[in-house]
VEXKOLVEX-530626 format. One record per residue (C-alpha): residue in one letter; chain; y, x, z. Coordinates in Angstrom, 1 decimal, decimal comma. Example, Ala and Ser with C-alpha at 12.3 -4.5 7.8 and 13.67 -1.06 7.14 Angstrom:
<r resn="A" chain="A" py="-4,5" px="12,3" pz="7,8"/>
<r resn="S" chain="A" py="-1,1" px="13,7" pz="7,1"/>
END
This chain:
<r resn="X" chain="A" py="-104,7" px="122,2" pz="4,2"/>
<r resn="X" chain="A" py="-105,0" px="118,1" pz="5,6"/>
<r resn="X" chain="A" py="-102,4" px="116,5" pz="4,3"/>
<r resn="X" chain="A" py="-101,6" px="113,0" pz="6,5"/>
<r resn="X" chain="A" py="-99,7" px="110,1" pz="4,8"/>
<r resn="X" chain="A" py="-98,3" px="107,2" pz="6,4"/>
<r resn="X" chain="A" py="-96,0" px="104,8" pz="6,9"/>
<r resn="X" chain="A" py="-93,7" px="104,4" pz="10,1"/>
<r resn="X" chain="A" py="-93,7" px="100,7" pz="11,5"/>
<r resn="X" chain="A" py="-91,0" px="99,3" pz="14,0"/>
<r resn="X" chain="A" py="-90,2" px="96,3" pz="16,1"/>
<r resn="X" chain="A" py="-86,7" px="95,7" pz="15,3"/>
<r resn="X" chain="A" py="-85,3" px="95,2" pz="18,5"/>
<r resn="X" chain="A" py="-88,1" px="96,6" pz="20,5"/>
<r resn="X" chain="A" py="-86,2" px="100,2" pz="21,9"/>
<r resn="X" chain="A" py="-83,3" px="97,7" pz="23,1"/>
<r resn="X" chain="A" py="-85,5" px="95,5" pz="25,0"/>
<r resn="X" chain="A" py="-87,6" px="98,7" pz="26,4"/>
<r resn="X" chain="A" py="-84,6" px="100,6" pz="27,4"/>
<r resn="X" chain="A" py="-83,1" px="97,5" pz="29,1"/>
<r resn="X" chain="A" py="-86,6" px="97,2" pz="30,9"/>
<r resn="X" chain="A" py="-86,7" px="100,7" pz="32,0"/>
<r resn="X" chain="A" py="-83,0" px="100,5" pz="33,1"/>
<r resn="X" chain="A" py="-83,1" px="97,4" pz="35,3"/>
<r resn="X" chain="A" py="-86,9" px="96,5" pz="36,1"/>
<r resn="X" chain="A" py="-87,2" px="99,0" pz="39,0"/>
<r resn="X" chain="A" py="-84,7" px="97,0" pz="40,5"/>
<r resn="X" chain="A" py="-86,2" px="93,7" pz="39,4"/>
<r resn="X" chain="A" py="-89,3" px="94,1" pz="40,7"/>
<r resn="X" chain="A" py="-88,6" px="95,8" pz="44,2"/>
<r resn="X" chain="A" py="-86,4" px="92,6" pz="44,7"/>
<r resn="X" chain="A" py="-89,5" px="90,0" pz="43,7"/>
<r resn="X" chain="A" py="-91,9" px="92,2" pz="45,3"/>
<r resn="X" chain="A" py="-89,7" px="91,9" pz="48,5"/>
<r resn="X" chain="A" py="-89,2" px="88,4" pz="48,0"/>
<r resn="X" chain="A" py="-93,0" px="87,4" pz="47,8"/>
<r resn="X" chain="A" py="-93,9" px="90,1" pz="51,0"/>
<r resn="X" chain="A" py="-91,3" px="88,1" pz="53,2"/>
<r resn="X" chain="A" py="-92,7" px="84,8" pz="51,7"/>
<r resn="X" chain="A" py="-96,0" px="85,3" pz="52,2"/>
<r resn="X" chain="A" py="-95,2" px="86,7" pz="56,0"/>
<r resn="X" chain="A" py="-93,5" px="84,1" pz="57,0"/>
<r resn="X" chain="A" py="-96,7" px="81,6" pz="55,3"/>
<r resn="X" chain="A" py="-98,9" px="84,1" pz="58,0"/>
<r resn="X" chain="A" py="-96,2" px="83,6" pz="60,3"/>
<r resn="X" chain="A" py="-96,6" px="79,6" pz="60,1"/>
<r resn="X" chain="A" py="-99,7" px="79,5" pz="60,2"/>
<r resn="X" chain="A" py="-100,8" px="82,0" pz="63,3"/>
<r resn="X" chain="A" py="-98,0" px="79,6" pz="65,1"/>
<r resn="X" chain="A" py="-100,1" px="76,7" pz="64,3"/>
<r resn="X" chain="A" py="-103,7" px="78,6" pz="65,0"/>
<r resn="X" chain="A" py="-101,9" px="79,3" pz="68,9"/>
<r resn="X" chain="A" py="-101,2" px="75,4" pz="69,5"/>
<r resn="X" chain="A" py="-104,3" px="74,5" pz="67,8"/>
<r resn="X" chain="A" py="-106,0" px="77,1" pz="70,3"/>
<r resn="X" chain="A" py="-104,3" px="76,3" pz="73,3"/>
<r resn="X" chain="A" py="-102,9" px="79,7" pz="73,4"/>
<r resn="X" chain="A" py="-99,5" px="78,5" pz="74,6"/>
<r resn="X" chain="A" py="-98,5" px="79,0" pz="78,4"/>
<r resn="X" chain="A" py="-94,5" px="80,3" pz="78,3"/>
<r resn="X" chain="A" py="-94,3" px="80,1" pz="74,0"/>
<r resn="X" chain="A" py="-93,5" px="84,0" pz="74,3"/>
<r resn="X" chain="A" py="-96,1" px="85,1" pz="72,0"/>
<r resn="X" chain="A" py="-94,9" px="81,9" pz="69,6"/>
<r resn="X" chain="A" py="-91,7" px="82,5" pz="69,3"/>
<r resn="X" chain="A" py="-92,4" px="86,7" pz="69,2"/>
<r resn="X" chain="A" py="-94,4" px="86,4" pz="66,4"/>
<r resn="X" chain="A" py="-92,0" px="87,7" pz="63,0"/>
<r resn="X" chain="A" py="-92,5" px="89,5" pz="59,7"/>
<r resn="X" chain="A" py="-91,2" px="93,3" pz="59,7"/>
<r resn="X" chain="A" py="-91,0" px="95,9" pz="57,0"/>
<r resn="X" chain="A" py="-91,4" px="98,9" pz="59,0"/>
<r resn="X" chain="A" py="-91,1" px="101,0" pz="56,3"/>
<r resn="X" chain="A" py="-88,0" px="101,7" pz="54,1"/>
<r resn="X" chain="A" py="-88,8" px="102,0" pz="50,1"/>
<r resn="X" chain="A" py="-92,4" px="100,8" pz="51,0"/>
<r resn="X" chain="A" py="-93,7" px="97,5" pz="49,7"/>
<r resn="X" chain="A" py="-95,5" px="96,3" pz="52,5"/>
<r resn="X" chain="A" py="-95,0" px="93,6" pz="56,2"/>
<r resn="X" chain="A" py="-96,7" px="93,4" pz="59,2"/>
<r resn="X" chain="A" py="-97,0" px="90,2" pz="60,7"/>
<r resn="X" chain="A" py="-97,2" px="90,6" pz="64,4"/>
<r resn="X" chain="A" py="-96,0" px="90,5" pz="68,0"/>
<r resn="X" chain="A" py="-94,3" px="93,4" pz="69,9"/>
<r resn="X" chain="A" py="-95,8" px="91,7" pz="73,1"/>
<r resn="X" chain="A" py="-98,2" px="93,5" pz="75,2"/>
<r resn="X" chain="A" py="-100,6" px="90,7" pz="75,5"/>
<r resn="X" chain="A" py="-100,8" px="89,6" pz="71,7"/>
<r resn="X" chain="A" py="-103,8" px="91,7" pz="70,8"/>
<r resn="X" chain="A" py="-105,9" px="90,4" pz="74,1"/>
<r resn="X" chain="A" py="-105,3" px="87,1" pz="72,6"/>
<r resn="X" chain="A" py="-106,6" px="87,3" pz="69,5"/>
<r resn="X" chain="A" py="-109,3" px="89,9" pz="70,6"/>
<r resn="X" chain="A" py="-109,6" px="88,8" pz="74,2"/>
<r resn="X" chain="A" py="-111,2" px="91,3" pz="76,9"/>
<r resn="X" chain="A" py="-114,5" px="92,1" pz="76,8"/>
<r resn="X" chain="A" py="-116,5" px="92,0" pz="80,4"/>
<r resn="X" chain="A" py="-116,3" px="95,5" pz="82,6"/>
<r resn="X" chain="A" py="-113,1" px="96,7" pz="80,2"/>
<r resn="X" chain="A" py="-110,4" px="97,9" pz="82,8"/>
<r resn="X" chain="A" py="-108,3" px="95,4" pz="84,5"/>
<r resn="X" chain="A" py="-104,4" px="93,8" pz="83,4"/>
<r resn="X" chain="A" py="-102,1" px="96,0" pz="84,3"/>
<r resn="X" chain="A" py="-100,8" px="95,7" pz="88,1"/>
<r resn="X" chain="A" py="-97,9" px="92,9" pz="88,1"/>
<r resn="X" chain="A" py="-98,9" px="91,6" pz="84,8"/>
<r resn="X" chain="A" py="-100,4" px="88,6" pz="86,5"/>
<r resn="X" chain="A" py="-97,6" px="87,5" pz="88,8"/>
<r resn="X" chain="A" py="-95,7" px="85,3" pz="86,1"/>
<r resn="X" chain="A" py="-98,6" px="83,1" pz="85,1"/>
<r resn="X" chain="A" py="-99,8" px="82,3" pz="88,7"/>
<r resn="X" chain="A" py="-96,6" px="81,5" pz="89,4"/>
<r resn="X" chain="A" py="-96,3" px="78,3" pz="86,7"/>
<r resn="X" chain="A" py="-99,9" px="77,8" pz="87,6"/>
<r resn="X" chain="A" py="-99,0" px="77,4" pz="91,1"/>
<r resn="X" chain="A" py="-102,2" px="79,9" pz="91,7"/>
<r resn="X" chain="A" py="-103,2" px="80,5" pz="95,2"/>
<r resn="X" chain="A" py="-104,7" px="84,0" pz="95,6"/>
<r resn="X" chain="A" py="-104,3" px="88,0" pz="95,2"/>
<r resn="X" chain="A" py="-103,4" px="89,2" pz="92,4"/>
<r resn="X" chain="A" py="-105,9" px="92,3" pz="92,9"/>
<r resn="X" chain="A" py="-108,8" px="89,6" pz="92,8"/>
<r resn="X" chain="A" py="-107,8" px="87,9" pz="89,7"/>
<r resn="X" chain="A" py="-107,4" px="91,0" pz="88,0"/>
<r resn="X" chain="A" py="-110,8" px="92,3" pz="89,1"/>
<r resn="X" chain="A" py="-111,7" px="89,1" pz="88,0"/>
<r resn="X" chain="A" py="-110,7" px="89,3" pz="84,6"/>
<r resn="X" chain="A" py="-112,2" px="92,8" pz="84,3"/>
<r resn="X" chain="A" py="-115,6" px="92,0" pz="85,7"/>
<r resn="X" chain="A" py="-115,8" px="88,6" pz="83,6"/>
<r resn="X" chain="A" py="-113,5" px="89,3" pz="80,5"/>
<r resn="X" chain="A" py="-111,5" px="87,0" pz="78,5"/>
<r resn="X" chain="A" py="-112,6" px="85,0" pz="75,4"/>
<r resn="X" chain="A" py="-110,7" px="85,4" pz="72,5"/>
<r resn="X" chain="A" py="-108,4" px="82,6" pz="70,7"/>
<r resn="X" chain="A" py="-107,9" px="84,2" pz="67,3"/>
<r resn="X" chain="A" py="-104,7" px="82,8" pz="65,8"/>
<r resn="X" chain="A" py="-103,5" px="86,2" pz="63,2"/>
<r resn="X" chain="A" py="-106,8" px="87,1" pz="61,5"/>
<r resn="X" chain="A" py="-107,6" px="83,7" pz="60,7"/>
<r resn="X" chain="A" py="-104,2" px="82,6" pz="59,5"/>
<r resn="X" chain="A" py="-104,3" px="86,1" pz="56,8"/>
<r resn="X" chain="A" py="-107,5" px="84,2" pz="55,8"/>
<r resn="X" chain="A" py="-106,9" px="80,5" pz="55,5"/>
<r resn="X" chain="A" py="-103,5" px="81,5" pz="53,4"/>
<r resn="X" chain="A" py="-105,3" px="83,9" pz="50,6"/>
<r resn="X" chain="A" py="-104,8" px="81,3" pz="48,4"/>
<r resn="X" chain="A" py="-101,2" px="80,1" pz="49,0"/>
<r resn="X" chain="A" py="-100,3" px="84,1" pz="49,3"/>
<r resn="X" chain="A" py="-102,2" px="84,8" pz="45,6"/>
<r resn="X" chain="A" py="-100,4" px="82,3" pz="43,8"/>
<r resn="X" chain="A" py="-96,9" px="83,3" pz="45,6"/>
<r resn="X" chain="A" py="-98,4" px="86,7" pz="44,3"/>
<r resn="X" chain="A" py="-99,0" px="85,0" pz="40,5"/>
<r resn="X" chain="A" py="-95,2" px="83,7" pz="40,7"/>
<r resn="X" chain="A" py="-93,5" px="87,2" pz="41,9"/>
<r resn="X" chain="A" py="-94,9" px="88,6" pz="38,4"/>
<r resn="X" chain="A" py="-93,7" px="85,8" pz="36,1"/>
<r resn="X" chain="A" py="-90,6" px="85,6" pz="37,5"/>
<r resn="X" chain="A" py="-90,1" px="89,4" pz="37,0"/>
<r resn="X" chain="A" py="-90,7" px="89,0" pz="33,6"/>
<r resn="X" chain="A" py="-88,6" px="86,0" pz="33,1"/>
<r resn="X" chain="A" py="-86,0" px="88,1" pz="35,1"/>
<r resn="X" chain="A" py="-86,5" px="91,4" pz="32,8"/>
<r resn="X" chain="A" py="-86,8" px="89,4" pz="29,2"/>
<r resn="X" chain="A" py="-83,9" px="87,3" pz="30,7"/>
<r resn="X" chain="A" py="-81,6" px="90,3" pz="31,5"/>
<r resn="X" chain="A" py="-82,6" px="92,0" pz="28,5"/>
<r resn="X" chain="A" py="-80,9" px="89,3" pz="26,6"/>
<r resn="X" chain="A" py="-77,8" px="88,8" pz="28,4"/>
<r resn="X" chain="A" py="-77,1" px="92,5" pz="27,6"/>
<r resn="X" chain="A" py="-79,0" px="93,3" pz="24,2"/>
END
């Protein structure tokens, strides 16, 4: 028969502070989490605004001022940084040559502030036949801001432990 011998060792204090950390980090760290998504959104945000100036993009400011951070999912840590507009993704991707035409009535706004003399039909065909270059303004920003968005990544997980260790002794 083994026999075992041993000694028991314990952190006083130690089942406290875990209990206190399993009772209130959940909540901790959803709120930093959500904190640092929104942050780092709205750093996207800023900078995909900046990317359409810098690109000339702007013609009404609709796309501009559409752009916004959205958690389309409840109890799921993630954003989209975006625009509901139609034309968003034509801007960033523009329209490759022979791909069908704008829709019908698309058009009729933007000849109008550009005071453009001509069918609509013909413009359209126009863009169809000859496509439209793309002015990237969304991927780019997501790539200029890595770093800003992994050090406002660093600070979400030291303030959750400041917050947990904190809130463990206020209540411990």
């Amino acid at each position: 028969m083994a026999t075992s011998f041993g000694v028991t060792i314990e952190a006083p204090g130690m089942h406290e502070y875990w209990q206190t950390v399993i009772d209130h980090a959940p909540k901790i760290v959803r709120q930093e989490m959500l904190e640092a998504l929104q942050d780092n959104g709205d750093t996207v945000r800023k900078q995909a605004r900046a990317n359409l100036l810098a690109n000339r993009s702007i013609d009404t400011k609709a796309l501009y001022g559409s752009l916004s951070v959205r958690f389309p999912a409840r109890n799921k840590l993630w954003a989209t940084v975006g625009s509901t507009l139609r034309y968003a993704r034509t801007v960033e991707d523009g329209r490759r040559p022979g791909s069908p035409p704008p829709p019908y009535g698309s058009l009729r706004g933007w000849m109008r502030r550009k005071n453009f003399i001509g069918s609509e039909h013909v413009l359209r065909m126009s863009i169809s036949r000859k496509g439209i270059k793309p002015k990237p303004y969304l991927l780019p920003a997501l790539k200029s801001t890595q770093s800003e968005q992994k050090r406002r990544w660093r600070r979400c997980v030291v303030n959750i432990g400041k917050r947990v260790f904190i809130h463990r002794r206020r209540y411990a």
